[in-house]
C-alpha angles and dihedrals in degrees: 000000000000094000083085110034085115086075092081101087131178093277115016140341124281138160149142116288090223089057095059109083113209087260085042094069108037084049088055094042076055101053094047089052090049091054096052096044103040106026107026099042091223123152103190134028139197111218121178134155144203138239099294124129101228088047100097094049086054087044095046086046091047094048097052098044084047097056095040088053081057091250123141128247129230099172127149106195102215128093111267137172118273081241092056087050096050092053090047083062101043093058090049085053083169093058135085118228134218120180118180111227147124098206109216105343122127107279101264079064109102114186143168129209120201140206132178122211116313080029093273109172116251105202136136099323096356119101137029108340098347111319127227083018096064089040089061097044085060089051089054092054097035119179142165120294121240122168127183091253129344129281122249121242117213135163130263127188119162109155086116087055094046107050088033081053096041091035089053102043090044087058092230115133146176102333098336086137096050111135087036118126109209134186126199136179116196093174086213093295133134106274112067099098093049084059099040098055096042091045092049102046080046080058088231112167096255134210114171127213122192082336093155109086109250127180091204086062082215090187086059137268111339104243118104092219092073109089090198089059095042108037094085080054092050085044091062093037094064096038090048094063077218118176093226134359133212130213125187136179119227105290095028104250099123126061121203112194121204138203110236078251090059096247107133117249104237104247089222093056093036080058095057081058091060110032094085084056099054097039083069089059094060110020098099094059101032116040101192108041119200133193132193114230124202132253090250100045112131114241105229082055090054095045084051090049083054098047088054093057114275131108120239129229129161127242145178121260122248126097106237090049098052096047083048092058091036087053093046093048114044096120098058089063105265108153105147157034147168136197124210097237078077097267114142122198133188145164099260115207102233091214106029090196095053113034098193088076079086133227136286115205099232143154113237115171095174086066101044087045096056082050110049079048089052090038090056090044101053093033104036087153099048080054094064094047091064090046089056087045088048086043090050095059138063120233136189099192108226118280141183149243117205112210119204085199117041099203090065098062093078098057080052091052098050083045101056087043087049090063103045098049086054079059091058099257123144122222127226113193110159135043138264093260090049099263119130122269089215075217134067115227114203120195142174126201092002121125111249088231117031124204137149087291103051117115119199128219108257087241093055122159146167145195133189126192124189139165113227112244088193111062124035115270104353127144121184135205132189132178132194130170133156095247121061093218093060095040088053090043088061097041084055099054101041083058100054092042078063099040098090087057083062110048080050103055098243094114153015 
């Protein structure tokens, strides 16, 4: 069993198929029961997948292990969106989730992402007794399941729920988008009919990529950062003459947003669009609204968040940690917050009609994808006004760098940190509130602490460095300036500061 217990990452489990032997998997199905039953307290569970492949064996496993451990059952068989899942969840606030899937990796990749009840994330340190890890320690002395009686299995399907709620809360009705041309790639993953019923009803002008759900992922692997995957989407964006196009990973929990060019529209800038939106959401029951931007925001995009009316505040990358923060720290005003892989997060009212049924920190894309359509409809010129503020930046979108060896990837990091703060740069590693940032951000002519009132050098540039918690020995760099000589300057040099890992075989 111990041959994949690298398979238990910072924020969920994922690992190649070929890697899970037969008694692999159940053991693993066993493990995640036991969790849930034992150690979570938790009576009934809602377990759903995506369009993997190797999706219906794991369900089958987890099903089983779950009803044998006397625990309940909430599945629905068919393939749905990470999104769907998380609002199942959130209106079965007593129940635990697990949905299979394995997000945007290549196809042999099987995964499984978990929730407790109110949808609270379980990840690595997060979640009774600490969480994945003790999921993992279960999975290393496995044994036989017996629970007092057996669970109950019972069918959940809740896709009607999810686009009436997002639909709703986005403010987009019956045909209020009618007249818009609209483009959208699914890259065969789990999402599309969540977008197309809710589209259609919005009356939105539609064309379809890879909109039927395949395991084999034939358009390439299901992830919108890889150019190989996305170009024949760019391709049609340009030819469509298309008002807005769409981009999502494999479960739908990441939404790419593209230019009618194809150039992606940064998330963080697409974000500035939104936040006055969604200010009016919450602005009757939290006065002073705050968000959490990402490392790797740019800062023109976070002086524009703040502009609109929230209050910026930086925070570390990973899933289960930002919907924590977002939870904690719901009455100081956090509501929302966005990566830059294109993962959007915000406190959901559970009732939108009766707030004090409280929030769930969640992640929706249904919902901030009817509103950065409604938001380009109704404000067709603030929205050139961000295109000329993202043309008006340079951007190396963030890349990795893949160690054969893990403990090496720190001596690379204190290298590449070594050389930017010989190029005057300063580094921020920790939060406001004192937590670390996992990362190091590095910046020049930037303003420490940026607001509505910030002005930036005309040189400016960042740099943000991060190791993956994720995937296995994986460091990632991004830069961004101002000025496009700078910005390739600082790729550059990243690249040769790596260089000698290469030659010698370290990395790749």
């Amino acid at each position: 069993m111990d041959t994949c217990a690298s398979m238990f990452k910072a924020f969920d489990i994922r690992v190649k198929h070929s890697n899970l032997t037969q008694a692999s998997l159940y053991a693993l199905a066993r493990s995640i029961a036991r969790y849930y039953a034992e150690d979570a307290g938790i009576a009934s569970i809602v377990i759903a997948r995506d369009a993997r492949l190797y999706s219906p064996e794991m369900m089958e496993a987890l099903i089983d292990a779950f009803i044998t451990a006397g625990v309940n059952v909430l599945a629905n068989p068919l393939q749905i969106s990470t999104c769907q899942f998380y609002f199942m969840c959130m209106r079965n606030p007593e129940c635990g989730g697990v949905m299979i899937t394995a997000s945007h990796n290549p196809a042999e990749y099987i995964g499984i992402k978990l929730v407790g009840k109110q949808c609270s994330p379980i990840a690595s340190g997060y979640g009774p007794k600490g969480g994945i890890e003790r999921i993992r320690e279960h999975y290393l002395n496995d044994s036989d399941l017996h629970g007092k009686s057996r669970g109950r299995l019972r069918y959940l399907m809740m896709q009607d729920e999810y686009v009436d709620y997002s639909m709703k809360l986005a403010g987009v009705g019956e045909n209020s988008l009618a007249g818009m041309r609209v483009f959208a790639e699914f890259l065969s993953g789990s999402g599309g009919s969540d977008f197309l019923m809710a589209f259609d009803r919005a009356g939105a002008d539609l064309t379809l990529s890879h909109l039927v759900p395949d395991g084999l992922f034939p358009s390439g692997d299901p992830n919108p950062i890889i150019e190989s995957s996305i170009a024949p989407a760019r391709e049609k964006m340009r030819k469509g003459c298309f008002d807005l196009g769409f981009c999502f990973d494999g479960d739908a929990d990441r939404m790419d947003l593209m230019y009618p060019d194809g150039q992606q529209i940064l998330p963080c800038l697409n974000m500035s669009l939104l936040v006055p939106y969604i200010s009016d959401i919450f602005r009757a029951c939290v006065p002073r609204l705050r968000y959490y931007a990402d490392v790797k925001a740019a800062p023109p995009a976070v002086i524009r968040i703040a502009e609109a009316g929230m209050e910026p505040h930086i925070i570390r990358n990973g899933h289960s940690f930002i919907k924590e923060k977002l939870r904690e720290n719901l009455r100081e005003g956090f509501m929302l917050s966005g990566e830059e892989s294109a993962h959007c997060y915000m406190n959901f009212p559970v009732d939108i009609d009766d707030f004090t049924q409280g929030f769930v920190a969640s992640e929706n894309t249904l919902f901030f994808s009817l509103l950065s359509a409604r938001a380009r409809l109704e404000h067709a010129g603030e929205c050139g006004a961000v295109r000329e503020v993202q043309d008006s930046m340079f951007r190396s979108r963030e890349w990795s760098l893949h160690f054969r060896s893990p403990e090496l990837i720190d001596a690379l990091m204190h290298d590449v940190e070594g050389e930017m703060l010989r190029r005057g740069a300063s580094a921020i590693r920790n939060m406001d509130d004192g937590d670390s940032l996992d990362a190091v951000l590095l910046r020049s002519g930037i303003p420490s602490v940026l607001s509505a009132d910030s002005k930036l050098d005309s040189g400016w540039w960042q740099v943000a460095g991060r190791v993956s918690r994720s995937e296995d020995a994986i460091c990632r760099w991004e830069v961004l300036s101002g000025k496009r000589d700078i910005a390739l300057e600082l790729e550059e040099a990243i690249k040769t500061v790596s260089k000698p890992y290469i030659e010698r075989g370290a990395a790749y």
